[in-house]
DRENVO-360007 format. One record per residue (C-alpha): y negated, x, z; residue number from 1; chain; residue in three letters. Coordinates in steps of 0.25 Angstrom, whole numbers, padded with zeros to 4 digits. Each point is the difference from the previous one (the first is absolute). Example, Ala and Ser with C-alpha at 12.3 -4.5 7.8 and 13.67 -1.06 7.14 Angstrom:
% residues 2
<pt><Y>0018</Y><X>0049</X><Z>0031</Z><nr>1</nr><kette>A</kette><rest>ALA</rest></pt>
<pt><Y>-0014</Y><X>0006</X><Z>-0002</Z><nr>2</nr><kette>A</kette><rest>SER</rest></pt>
***
This chain:
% residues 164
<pt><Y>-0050</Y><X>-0027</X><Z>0004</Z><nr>1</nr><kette>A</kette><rest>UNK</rest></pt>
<pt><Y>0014</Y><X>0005</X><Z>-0005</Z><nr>2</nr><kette>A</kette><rest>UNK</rest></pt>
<pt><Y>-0004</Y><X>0016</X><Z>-0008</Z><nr>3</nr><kette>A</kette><rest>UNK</rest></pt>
<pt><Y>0012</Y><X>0003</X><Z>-0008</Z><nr>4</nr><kette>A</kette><rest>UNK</rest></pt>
<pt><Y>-0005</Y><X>0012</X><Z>-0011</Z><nr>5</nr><kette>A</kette><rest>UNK</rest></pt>
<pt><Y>0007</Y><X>0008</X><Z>-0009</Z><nr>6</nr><kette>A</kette><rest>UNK</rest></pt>
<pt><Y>-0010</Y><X>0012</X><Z>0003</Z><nr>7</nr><kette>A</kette><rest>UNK</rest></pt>
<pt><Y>-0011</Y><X>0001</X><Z>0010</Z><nr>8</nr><kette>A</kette><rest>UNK</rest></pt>
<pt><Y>-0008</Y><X>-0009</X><Z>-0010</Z><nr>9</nr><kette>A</kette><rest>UNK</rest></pt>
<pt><Y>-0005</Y><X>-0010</X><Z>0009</Z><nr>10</nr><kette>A</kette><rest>UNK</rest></pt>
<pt><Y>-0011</Y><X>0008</X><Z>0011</Z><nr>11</nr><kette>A</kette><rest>UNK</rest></pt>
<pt><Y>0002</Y><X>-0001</X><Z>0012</Z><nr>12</nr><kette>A</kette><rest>UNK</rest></pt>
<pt><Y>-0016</Y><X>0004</X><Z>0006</Z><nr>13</nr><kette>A</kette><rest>UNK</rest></pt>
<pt><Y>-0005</Y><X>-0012</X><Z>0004</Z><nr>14</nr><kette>A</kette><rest>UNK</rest></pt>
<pt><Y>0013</Y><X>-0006</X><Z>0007</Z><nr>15</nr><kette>A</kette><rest>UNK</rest></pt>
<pt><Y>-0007</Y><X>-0002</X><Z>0013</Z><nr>16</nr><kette>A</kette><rest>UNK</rest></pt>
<pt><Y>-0010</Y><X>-0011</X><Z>-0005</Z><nr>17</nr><kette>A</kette><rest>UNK</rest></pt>
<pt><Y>0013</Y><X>-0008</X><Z>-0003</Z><nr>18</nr><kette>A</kette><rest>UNK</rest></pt>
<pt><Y>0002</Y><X>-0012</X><Z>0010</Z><nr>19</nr><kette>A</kette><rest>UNK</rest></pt>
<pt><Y>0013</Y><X>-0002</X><Z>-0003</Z><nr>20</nr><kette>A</kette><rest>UNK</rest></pt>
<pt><Y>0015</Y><X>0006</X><Z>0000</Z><nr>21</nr><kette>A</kette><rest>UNK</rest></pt>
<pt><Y>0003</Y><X>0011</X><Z>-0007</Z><nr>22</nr><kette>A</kette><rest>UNK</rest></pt>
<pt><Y>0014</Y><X>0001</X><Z>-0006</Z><nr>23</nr><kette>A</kette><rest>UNK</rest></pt>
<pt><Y>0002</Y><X>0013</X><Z>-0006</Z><nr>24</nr><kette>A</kette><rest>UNK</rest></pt>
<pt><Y>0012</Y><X>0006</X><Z>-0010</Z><nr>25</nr><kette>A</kette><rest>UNK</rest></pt>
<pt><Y>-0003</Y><X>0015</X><Z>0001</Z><nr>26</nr><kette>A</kette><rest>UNK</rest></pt>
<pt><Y>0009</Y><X>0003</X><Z>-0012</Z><nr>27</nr><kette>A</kette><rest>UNK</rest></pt>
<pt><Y>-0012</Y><X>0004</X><Z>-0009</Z><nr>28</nr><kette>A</kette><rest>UNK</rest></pt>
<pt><Y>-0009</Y><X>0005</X><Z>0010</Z><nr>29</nr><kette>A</kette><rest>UNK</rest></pt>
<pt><Y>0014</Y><X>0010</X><Z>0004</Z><nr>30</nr><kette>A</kette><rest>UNK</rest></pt>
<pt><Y>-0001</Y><X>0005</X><Z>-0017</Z><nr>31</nr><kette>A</kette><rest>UNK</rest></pt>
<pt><Y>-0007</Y><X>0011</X><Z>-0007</Z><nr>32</nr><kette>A</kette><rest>UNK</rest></pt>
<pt><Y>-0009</Y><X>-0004</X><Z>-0010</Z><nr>33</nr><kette>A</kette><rest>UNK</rest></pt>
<pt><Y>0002</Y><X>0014</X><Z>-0006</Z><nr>34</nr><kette>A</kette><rest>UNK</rest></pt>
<pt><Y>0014</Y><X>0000</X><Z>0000</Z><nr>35</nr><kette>A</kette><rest>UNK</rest></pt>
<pt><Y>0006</Y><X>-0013</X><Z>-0002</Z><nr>36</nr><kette>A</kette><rest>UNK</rest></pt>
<pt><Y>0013</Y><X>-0003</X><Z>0008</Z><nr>37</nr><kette>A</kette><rest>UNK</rest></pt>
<pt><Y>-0004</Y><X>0010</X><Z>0010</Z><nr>38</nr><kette>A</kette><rest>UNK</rest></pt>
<pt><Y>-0004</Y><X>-0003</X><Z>0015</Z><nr>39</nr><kette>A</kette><rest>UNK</rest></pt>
<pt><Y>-0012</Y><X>0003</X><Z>0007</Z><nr>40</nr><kette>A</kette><rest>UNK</rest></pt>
<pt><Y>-0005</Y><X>0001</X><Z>0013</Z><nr>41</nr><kette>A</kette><rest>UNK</rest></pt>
<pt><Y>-0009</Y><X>-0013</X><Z>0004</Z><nr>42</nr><kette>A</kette><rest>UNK</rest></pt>
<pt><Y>-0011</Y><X>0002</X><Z>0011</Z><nr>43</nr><kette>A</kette><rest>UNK</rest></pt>
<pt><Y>-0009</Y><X>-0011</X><Z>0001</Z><nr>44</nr><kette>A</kette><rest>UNK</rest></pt>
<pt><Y>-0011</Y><X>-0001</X><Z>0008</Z><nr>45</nr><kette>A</kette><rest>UNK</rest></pt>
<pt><Y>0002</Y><X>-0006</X><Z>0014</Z><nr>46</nr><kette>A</kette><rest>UNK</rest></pt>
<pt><Y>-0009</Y><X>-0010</X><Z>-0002</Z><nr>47</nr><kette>A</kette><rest>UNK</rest></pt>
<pt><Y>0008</Y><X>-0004</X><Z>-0013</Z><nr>48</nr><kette>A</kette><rest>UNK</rest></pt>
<pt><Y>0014</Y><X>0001</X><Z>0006</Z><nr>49</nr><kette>A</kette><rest>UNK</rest></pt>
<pt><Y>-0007</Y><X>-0008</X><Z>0012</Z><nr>50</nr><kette>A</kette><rest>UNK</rest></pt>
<pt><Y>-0002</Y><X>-0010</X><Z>-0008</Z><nr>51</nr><kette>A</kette><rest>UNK</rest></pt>
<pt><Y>0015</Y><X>-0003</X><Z>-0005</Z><nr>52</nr><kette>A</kette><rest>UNK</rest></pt>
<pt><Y>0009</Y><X>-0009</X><Z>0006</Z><nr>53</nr><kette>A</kette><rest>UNK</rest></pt>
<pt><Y>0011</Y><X>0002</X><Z>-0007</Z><nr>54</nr><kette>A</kette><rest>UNK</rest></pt>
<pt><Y>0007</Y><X>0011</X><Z>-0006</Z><nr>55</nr><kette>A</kette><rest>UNK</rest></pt>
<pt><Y>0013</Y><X>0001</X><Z>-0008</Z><nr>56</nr><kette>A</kette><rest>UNK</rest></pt>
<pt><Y>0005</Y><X>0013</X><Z>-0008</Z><nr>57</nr><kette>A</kette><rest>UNK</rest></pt>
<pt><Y>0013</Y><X>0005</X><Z>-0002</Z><nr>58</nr><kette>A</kette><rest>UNK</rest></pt>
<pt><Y>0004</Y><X>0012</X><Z>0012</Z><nr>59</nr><kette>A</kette><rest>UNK</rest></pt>
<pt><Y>-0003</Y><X>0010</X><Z>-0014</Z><nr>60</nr><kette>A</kette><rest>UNK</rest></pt>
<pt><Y>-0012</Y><X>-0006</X><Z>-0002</Z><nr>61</nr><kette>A</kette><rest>UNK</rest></pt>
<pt><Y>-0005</Y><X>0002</X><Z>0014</Z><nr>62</nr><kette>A</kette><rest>UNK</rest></pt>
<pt><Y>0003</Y><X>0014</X><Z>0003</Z><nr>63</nr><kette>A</kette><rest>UNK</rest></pt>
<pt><Y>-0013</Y><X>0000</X><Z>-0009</Z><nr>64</nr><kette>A</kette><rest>UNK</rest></pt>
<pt><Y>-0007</Y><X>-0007</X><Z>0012</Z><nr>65</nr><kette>A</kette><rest>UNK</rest></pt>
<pt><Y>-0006</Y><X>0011</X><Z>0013</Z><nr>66</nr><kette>A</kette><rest>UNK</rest></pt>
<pt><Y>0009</Y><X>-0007</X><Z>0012</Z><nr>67</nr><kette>A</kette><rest>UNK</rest></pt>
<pt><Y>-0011</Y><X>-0005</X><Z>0009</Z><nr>68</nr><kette>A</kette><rest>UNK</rest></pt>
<pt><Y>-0004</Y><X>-0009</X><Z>-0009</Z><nr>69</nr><kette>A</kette><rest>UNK</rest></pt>
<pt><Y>0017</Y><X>-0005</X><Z>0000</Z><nr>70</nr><kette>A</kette><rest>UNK</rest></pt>
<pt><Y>0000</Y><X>-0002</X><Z>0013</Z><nr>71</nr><kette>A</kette><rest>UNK</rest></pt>
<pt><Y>-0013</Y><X>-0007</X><Z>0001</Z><nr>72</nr><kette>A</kette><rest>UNK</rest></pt>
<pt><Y>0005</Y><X>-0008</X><Z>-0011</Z><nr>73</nr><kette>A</kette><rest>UNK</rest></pt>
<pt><Y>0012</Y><X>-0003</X><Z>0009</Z><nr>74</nr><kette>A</kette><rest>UNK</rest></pt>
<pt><Y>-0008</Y><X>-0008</X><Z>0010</Z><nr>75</nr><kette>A</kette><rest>UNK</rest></pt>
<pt><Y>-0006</Y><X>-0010</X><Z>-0013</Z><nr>76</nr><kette>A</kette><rest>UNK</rest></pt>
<pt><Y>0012</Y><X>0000</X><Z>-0010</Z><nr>77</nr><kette>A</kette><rest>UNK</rest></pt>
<pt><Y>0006</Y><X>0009</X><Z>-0007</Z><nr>78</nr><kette>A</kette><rest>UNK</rest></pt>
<pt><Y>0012</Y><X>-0004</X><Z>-0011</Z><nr>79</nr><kette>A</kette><rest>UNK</rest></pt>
<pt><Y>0009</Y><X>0013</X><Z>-0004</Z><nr>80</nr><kette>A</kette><rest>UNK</rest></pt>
<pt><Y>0009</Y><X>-0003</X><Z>-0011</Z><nr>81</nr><kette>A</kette><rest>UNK</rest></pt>
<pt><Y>0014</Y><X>0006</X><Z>-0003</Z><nr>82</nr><kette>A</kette><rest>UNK</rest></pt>
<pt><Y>0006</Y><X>-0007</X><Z>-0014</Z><nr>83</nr><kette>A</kette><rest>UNK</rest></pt>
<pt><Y>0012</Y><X>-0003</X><Z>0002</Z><nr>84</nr><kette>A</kette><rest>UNK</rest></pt>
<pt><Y>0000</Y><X>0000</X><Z>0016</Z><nr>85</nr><kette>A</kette><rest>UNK</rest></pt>
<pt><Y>-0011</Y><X>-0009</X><Z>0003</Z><nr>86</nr><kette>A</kette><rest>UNK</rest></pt>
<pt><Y>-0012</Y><X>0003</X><Z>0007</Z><nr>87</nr><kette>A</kette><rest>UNK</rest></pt>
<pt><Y>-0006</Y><X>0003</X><Z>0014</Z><nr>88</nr><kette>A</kette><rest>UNK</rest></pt>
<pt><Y>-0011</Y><X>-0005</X><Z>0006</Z><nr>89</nr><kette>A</kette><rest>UNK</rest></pt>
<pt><Y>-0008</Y><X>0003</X><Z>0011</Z><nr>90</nr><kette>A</kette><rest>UNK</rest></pt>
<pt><Y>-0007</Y><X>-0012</X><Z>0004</Z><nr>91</nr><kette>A</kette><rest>UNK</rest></pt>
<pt><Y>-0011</Y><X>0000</X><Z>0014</Z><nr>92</nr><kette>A</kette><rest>UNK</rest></pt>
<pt><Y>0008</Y><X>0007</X><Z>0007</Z><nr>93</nr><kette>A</kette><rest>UNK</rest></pt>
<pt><Y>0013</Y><X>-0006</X><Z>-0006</Z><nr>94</nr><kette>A</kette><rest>UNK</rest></pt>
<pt><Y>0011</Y><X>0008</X><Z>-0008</Z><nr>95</nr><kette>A</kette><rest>UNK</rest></pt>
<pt><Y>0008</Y><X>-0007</X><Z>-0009</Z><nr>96</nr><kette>A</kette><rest>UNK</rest></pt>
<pt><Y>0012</Y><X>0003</X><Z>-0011</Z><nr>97</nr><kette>A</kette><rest>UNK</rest></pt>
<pt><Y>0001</Y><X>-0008</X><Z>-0011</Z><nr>98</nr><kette>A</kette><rest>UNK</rest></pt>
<pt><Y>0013</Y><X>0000</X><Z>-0009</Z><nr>99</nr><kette>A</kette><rest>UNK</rest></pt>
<pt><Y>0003</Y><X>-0007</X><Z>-0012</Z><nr>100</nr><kette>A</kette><rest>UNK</rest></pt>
<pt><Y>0011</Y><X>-0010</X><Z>0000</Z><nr>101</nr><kette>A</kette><rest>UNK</rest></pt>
<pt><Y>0006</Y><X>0009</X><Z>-0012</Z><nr>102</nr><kette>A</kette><rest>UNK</rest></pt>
<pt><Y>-0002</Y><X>0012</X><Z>-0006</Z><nr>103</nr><kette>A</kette><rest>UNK</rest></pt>
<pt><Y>-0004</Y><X>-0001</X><Z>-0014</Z><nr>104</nr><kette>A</kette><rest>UNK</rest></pt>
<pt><Y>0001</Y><X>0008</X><Z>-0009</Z><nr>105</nr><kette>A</kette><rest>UNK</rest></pt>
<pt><Y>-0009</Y><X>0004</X><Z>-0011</Z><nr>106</nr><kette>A</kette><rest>UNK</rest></pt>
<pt><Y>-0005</Y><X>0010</X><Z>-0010</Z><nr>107</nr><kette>A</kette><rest>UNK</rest></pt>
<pt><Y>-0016</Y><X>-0006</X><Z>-0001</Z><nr>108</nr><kette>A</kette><rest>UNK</rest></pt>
<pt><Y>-0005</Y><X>-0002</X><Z>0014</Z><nr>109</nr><kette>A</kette><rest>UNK</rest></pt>
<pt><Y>-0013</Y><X>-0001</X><Z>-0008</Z><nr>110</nr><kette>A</kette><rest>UNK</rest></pt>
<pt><Y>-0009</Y><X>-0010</X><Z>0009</Z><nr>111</nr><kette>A</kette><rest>UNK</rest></pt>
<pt><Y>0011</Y><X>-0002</X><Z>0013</Z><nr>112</nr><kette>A</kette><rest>UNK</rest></pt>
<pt><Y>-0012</Y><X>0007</X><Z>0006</Z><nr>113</nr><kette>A</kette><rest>UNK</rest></pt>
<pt><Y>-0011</Y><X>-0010</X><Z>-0003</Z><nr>114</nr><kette>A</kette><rest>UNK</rest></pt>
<pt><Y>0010</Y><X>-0013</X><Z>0000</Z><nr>115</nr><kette>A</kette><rest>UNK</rest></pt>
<pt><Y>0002</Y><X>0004</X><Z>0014</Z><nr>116</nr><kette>A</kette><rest>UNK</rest></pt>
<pt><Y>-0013</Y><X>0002</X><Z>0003</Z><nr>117</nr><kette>A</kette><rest>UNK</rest></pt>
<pt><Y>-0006</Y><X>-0012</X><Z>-0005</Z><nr>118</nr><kette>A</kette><rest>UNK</rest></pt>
<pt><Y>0011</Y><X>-0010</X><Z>0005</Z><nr>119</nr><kette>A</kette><rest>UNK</rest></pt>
<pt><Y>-0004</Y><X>0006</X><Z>0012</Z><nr>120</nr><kette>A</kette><rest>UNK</rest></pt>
<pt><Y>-0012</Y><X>-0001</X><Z>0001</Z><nr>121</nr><kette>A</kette><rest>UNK</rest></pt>
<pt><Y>0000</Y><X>-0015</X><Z>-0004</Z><nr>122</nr><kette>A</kette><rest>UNK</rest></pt>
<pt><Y>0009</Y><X>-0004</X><Z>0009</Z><nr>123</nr><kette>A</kette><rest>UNK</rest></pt>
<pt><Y>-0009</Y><X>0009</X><Z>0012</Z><nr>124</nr><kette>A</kette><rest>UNK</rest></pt>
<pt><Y>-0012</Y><X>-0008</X><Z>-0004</Z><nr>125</nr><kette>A</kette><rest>UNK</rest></pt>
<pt><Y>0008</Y><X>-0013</X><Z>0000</Z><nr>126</nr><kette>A</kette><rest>UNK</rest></pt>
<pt><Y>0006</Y><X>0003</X><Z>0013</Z><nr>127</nr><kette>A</kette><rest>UNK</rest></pt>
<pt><Y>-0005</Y><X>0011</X><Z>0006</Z><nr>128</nr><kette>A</kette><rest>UNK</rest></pt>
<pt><Y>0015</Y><X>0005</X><Z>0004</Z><nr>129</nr><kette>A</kette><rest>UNK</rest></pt>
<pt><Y>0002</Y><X>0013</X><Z>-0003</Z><nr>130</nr><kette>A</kette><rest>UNK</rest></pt>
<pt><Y>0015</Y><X>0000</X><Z>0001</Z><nr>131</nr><kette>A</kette><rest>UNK</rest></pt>
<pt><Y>0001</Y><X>-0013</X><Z>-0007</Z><nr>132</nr><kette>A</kette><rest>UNK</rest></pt>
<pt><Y>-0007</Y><X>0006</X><Z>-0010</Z><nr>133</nr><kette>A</kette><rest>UNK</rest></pt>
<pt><Y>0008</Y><X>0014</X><Z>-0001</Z><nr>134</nr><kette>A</kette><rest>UNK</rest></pt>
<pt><Y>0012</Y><X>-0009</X><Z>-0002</Z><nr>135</nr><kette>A</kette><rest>UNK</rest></pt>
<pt><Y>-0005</Y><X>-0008</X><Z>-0010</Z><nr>136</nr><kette>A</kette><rest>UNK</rest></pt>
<pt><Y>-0006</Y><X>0011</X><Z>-0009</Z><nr>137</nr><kette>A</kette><rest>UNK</rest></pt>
<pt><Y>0013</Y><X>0006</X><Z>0000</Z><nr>138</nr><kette>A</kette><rest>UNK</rest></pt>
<pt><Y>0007</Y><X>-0012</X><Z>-0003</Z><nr>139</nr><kette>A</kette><rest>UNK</rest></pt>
<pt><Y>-0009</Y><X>-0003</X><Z>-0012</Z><nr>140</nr><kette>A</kette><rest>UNK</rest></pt>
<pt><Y>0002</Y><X>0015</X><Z>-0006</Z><nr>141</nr><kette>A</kette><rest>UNK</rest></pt>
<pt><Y>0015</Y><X>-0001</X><Z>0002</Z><nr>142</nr><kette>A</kette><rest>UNK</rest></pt>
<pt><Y>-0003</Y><X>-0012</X><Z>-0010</Z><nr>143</nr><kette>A</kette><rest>UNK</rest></pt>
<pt><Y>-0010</Y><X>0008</X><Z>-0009</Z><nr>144</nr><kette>A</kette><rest>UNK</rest></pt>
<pt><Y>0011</Y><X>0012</X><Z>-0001</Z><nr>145</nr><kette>A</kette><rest>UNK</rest></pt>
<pt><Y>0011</Y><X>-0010</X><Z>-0003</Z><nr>146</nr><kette>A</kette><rest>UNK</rest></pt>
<pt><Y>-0006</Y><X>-0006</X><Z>-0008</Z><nr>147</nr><kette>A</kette><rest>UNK</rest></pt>
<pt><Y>-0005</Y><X>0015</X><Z>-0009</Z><nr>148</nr><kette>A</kette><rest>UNK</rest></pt>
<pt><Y>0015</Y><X>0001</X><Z>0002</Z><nr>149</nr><kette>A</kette><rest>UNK</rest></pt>
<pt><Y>0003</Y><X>-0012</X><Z>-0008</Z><nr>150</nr><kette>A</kette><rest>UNK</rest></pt>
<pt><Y>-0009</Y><X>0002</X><Z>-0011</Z><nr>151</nr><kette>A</kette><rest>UNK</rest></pt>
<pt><Y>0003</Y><X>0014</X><Z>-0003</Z><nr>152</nr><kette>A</kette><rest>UNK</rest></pt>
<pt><Y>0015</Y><X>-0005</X><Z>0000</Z><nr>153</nr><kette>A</kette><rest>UNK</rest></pt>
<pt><Y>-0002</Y><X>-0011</X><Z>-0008</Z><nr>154</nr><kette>A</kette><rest>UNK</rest></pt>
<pt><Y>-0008</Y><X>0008</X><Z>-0009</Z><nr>155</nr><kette>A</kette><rest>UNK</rest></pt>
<pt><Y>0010</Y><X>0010</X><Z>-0001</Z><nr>156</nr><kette>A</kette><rest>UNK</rest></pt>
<pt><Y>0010</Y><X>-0009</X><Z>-0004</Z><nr>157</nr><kette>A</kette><rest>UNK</rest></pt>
<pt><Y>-0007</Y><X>-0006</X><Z>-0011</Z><nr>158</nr><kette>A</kette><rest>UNK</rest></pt>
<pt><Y>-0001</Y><X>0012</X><Z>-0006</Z><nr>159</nr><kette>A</kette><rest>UNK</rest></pt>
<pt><Y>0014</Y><X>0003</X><Z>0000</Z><nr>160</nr><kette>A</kette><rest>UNK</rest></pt>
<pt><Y>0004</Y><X>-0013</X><Z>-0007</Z><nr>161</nr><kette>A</kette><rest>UNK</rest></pt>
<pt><Y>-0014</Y><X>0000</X><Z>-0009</Z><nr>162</nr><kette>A</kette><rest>UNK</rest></pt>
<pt><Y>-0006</Y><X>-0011</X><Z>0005</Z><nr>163</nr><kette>A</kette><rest>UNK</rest></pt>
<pt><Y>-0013</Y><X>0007</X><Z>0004</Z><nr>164</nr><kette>A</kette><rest>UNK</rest></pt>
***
């Protein structure tokens, strides 16, 4: 089960009767519903954070996360993400980097979070290499960015000429 929400929306109570893998996004569990855009701090339960296999946030996102439950993430996975920079993993034990081949840049970053996050997790399923996996996901938004690139470009320049 991948959990990707925009708030803390989807509830999280009854996690433990879930038999399979959880892949979680903290991103909206890390906001305040009172004050949109601002961070919170997330304490689960521990039966709820026991319960998660996988845990991805940017490092902003999860200073909003009470360090025991990092470092016991550490020992399942946990993905932190860093734009431009790539990402680091912790992995079972394992620690890897993961850099883009390039560094792209753009304006919108709006949903390099869940394209990583959902090409990773198909790829985990598929092959159950979380390495593998990192690199691909990274690989697949470097693609999604370039391609946000290209169409506000392109969109840009149609105005200018007034094609658009």
């Amino acid at each position: 089960m991948l959990i990707s929400s925009v708030l803390d929306e989807f509830n999280l109570d009854n996690l433990q009767n879930y038999q399979g893998k959880v892949f979680l996004d903290i991103q909206g569990y890390g906001r305040d519903r009172n004050d949109f855009g601002q961070k919170k701090l997330w304490e689960p339960n521990d039966n709820i954070f026991a319960n998660i296999f996988c845990l991805k946030g940017t490092k902003e996102e999860l200073k909003n996360i009470p360090s025991k439950y990092i470092q016991k993430q550490k020992k399942k996975i946990l993905i932190i993400t860093n734009g431009e920079y790539g990402s680091e993993i912790f992995s079972f034990g394992k620690h890897y980097l993961i850099k883009p081949l390039s560094i792209i840049v753009c304006k919108n970053t709006i949903g390099a979070g869940d394209t990583f996050m959902a090409n990773f997790v198909i790829r985990f399923l598929r092959t159950t290499n979380v390495l593998d996996s990192a690199k691909y996901a990274t690989s697949k938004t470097s693609i999604f960015l370039k391609s946000k690139n290209i169409h506000h470009e392109s969109h840009f320049f149609q105005k200018e000429i007034g094609c658009g």
